[in-house]
C-alpha positions as CSV (number, residue, x, y, z in Angstrom):
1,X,52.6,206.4,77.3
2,X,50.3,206.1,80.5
3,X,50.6,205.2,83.8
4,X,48.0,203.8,86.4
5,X,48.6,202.4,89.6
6,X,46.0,201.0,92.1
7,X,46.9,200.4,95.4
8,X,45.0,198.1,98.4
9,X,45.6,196.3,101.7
10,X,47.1,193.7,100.1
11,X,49.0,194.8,96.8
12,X,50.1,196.9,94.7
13,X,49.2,196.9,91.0
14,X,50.6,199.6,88.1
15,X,49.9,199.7,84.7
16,X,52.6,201.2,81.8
17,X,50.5,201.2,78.2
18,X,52.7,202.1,75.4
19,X,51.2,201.6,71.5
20,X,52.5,198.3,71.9
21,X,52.4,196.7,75.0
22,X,51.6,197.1,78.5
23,X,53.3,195.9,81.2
24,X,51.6,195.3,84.4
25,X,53.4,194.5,88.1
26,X,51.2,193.2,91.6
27,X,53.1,193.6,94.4
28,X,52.2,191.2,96.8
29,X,53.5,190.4,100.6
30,X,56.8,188.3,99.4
31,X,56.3,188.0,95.8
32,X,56.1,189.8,93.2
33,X,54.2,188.9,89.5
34,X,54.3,190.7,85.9
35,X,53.1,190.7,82.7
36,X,54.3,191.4,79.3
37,X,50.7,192.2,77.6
38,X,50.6,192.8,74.0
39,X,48.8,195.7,72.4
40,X,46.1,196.5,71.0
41,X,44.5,192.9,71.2
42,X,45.1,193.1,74.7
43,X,47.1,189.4,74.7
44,X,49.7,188.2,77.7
45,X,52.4,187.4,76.1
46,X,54.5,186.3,79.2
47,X,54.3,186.0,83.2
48,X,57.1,186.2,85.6
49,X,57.6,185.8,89.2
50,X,60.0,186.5,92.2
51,X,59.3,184.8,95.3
52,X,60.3,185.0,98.7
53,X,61.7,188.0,98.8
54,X,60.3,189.6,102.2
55,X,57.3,192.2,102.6
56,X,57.2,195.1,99.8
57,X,58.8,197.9,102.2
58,X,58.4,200.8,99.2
59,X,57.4,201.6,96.0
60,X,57.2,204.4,93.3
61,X,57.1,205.3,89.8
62,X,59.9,207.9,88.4
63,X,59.9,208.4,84.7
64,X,59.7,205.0,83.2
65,X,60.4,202.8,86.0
66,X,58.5,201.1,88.4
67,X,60.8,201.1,92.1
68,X,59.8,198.5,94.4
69,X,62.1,197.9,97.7
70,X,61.7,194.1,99.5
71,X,63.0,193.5,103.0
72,X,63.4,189.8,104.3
73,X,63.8,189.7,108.1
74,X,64.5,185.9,108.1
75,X,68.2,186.6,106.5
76,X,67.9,190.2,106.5
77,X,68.7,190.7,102.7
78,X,67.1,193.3,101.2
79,X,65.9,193.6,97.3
80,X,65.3,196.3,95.4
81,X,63.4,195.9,91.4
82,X,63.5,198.3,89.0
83,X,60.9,197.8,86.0
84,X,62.2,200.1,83.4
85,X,60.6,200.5,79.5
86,X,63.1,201.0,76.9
87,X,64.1,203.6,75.6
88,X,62.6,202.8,72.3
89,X,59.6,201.2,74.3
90,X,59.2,197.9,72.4
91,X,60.0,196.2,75.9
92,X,61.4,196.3,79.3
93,X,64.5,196.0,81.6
94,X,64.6,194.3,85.0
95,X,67.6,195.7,87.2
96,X,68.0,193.6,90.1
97,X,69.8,194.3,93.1
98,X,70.4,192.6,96.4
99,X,72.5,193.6,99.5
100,X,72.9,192.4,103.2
101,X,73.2,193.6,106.5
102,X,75.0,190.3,107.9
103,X,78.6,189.5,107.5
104,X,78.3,186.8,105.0
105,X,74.7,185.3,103.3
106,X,73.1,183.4,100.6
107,X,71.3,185.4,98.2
108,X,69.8,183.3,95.6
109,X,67.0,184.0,94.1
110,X,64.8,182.2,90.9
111,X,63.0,184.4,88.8
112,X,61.0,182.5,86.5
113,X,59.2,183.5,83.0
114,X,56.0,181.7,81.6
115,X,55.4,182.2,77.8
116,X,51.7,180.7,77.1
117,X,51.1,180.2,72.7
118,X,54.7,179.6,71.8
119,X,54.8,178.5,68.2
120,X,58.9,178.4,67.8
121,X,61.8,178.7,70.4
122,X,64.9,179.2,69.3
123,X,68.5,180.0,71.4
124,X,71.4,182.0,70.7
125,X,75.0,180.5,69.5
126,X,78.2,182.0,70.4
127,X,78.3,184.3,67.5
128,X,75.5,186.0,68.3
129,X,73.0,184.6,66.3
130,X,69.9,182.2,66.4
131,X,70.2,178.5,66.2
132,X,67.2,177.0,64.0
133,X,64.1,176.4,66.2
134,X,63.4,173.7,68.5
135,X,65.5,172.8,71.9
136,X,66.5,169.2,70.7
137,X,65.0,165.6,71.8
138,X,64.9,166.9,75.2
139,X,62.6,169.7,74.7
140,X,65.4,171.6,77.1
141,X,68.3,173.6,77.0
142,X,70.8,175.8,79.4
143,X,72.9,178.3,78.1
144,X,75.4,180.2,79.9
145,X,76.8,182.8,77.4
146,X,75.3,184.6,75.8
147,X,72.0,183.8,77.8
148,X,69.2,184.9,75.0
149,X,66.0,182.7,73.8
150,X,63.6,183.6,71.2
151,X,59.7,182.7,71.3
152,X,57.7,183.3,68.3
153,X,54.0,183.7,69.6
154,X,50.0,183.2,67.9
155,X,50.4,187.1,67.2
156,X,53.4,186.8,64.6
157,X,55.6,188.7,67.0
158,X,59.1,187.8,67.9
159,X,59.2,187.7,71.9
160,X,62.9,187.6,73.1
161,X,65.0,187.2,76.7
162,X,68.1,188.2,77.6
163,X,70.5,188.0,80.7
164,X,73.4,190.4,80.9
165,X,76.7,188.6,80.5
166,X,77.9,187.3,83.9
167,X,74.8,188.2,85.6
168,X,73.1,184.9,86.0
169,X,74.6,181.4,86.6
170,X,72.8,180.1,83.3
171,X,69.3,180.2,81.5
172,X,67.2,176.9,81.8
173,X,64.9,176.9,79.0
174,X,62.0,173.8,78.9
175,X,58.6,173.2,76.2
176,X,56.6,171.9,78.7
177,X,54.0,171.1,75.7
178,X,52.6,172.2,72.6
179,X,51.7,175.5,73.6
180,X,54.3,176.8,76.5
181,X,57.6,177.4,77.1
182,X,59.6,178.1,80.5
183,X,62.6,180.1,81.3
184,X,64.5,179.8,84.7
185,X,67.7,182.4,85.5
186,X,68.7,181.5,89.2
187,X,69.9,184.8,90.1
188,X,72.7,186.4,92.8
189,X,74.3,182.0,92.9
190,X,77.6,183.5,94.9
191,X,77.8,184.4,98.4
192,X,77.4,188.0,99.9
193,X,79.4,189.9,101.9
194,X,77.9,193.2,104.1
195,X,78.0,196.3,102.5
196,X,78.1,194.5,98.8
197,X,75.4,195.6,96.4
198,X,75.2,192.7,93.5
199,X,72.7,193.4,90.8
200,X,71.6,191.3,87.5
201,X,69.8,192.7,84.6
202,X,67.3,191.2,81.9
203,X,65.5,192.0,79.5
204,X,62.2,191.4,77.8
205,X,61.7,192.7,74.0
206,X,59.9,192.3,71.1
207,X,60.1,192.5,67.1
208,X,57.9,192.0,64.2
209,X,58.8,192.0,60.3
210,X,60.7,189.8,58.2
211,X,63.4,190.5,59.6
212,X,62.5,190.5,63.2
213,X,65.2,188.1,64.7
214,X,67.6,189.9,63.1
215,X,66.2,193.1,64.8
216,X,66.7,190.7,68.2
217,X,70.2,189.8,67.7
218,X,71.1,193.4,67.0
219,X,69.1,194.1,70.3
220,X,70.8,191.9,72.2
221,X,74.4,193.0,71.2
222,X,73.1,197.0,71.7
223,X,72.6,195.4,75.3
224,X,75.9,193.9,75.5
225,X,77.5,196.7,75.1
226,X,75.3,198.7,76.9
227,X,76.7,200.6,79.9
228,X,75.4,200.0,83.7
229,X,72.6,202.0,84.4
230,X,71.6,204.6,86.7
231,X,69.0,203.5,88.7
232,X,69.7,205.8,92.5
């Protein structure tokens, strides 16, 4: 695995290349963008985004995670991202955390994923498992638990998100056409109190194989039951 970063007056860009993927993170003054880049054909695979979150404050790379630190002056909630490859690096975490110097605020905050060439879509049922492909009439679905969608993409991998149970309201997935699917998770929905530090995890992996959404549904119940992580 290699890291890169490249840093200028106006953002801040780093690199992670494993054999399989690299992902790459801008930070720019109140947003922040990512992609999930498959190797070795060099194909993005899926953007996401977090706006409005205040100037970048703080960044740095430790080990396998990227550590960027957002302040917001306007209602002084501060934001801290952790981009963190797997253990077994066929993907990446997001551990989101937000607190508040004020006695009582609204937190919310969208974070949205793009996935460009999506053949199939498929969501998760209550066991566990995957429903057949396709999001109904409606070309739309929200799930609330477990939050976990499947894209199959052009390169005959398995691309799948996940939300932590309990960590997000609900995951609105749309086909906006042929070719592209859309996943909303509003994040941090309840009020926060001063001194409270709320935090939401997902996560972006992929499989490839016959029995790659098999290897997905085992990856999301391994994150399930996975314990919270470390991340001070």
């Amino acid at each position: 695995m290699s890291n890169s970063i490249w840093i200028s007056d106006y953002d801040v860009i780093h690199r992670c290349t494993t054999d399989t993927f690299q992902l790459s993170v801008a930070a720019h003054p109140n947003k922040m963008v990512a992609k999930f880049i498959s190797q070795p054909r060099n194909w993005q695979v899926a953007l996401w985004e977090l706006a409005d979150i205040g100037p970048r404050e703080e960044f740095y790379v430790r080990g396998n995670d990227l550590v960027e630190r957002y302040t917001s002056d306007v209602d002084q909630l501060s934001t801290e991202i952790y981009s963190r490859i797997l253990p077994d690096k066929d993907g990446v975490e997001l551990i989101l955390s937000r607190q508040t110097s004020l006695l009582d605020s609204a937190p919310e905050l969208s974070l949205g994923f793009v996935f460009d060439d999506a053949n199939s879509v498929s969501t998760m049922n209550a066991q566990g498992q995957w429903n057949p492909p396709g999001l109904g009439p409606t070309d739309h679905a929200t799930l609330s638990d477990p939050m976990g969608v499947a894209i199959g993409c052009l390169d005959a991998v398995q691309y799948a998100l996940f939300a932590y149970p309990g960590d997000c309201e609900g995951m609105h997935v749309v086909r906006t056409n042929e070719e592209q699917v859309k996943v909303k998770l509003p994040l941090f929905t309840s009020h926060l109190e001063k001194g409270v530090i709320r935090r939401s995890r997902i996560q972006l992996v992929r499989a490839e194989g016959k029995d790659a959404m098999d290897q997905l549904a085992a990856k999301y119940q391994a994150f399930r039951d996975s314990e919270i992580p470390l991340t001070t």
